[in-house]
N, C-alpha and C positions, 0 to 999 in steps of 0.2 A: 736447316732443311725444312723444318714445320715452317717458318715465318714465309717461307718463298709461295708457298699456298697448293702445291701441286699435288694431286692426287697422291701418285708412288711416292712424291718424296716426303709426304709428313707418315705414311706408312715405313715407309723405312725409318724417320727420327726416330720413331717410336722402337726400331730393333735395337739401334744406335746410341740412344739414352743411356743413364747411368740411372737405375731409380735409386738410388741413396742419394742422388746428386738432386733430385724433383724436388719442389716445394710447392704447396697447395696453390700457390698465385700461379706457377705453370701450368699446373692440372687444370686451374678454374681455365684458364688464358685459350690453355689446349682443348679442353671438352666445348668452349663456346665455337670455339671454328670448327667441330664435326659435323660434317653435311652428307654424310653416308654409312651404311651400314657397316662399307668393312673397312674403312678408314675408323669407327668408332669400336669396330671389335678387336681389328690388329691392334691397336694402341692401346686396348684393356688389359688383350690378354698378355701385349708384347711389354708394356710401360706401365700403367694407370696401375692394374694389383697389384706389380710388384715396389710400389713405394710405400714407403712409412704413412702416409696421410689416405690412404684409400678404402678403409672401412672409415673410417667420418665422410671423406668424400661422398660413399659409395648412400651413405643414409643421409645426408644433407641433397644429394642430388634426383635420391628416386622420388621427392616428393616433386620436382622442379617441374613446373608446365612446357620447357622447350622439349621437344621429342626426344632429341640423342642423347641430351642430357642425362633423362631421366634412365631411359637405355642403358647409359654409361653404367646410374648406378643400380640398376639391376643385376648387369652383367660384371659388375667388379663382385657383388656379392655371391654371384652363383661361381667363379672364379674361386674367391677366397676357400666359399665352402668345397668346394672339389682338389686345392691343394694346402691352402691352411692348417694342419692336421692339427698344430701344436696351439693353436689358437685359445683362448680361452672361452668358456661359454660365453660371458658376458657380450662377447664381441655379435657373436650368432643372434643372441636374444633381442639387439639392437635390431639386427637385421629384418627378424620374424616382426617385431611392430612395426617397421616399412612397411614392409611388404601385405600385413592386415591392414 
């Protein structure tokens, strides 16, 4: 559904998705074709945080100069911190020097 290109339906992969099933080359593959706000937020909050690689994503991509990109990884981190509870600090702390 992502690869067909269409607005709704890379919003929907993103419901559709298995995030145990993601691997960081889909994430890099998927965040390069976001060209809107809520195609880059449904797929954060729908897919992107809930895989295993999205706090590295989330700090290797808030430095990145494409816009959604970096977006992405803002909002995977604000994400994480709003439902990650069991999280370790270490993960946070990564976050906090992004973000300074």
């Amino acid at each position: 559904m992502w690869r067909i290109g269409i607005h709704d339906a890379r919003i929907l992969a993103s419901f559709v998705d298995t995030p145990d099933a993601v691997t960081l080359r889909q994430l890099e593959e998927w965040v390069g074709d976001v060209n809107s706000w809520d195609v880059s937020d449904q797929g954060i909050m729908n897919l992107f945080a809930r895989t295993t690689g999205a706090a590295s994503a989330a700090v290797e991509w808030s430095v990145r100069a494409e816009e959604f990109v970096q977006r992405a990884g803002f909002i995977i981190m604000a994400r994480l911190a709003s439902t990650y509870q069991t999280a370790d600090d270490s993960v946070f702390e990564l976050f906090l020097a992004a973000i300074e």
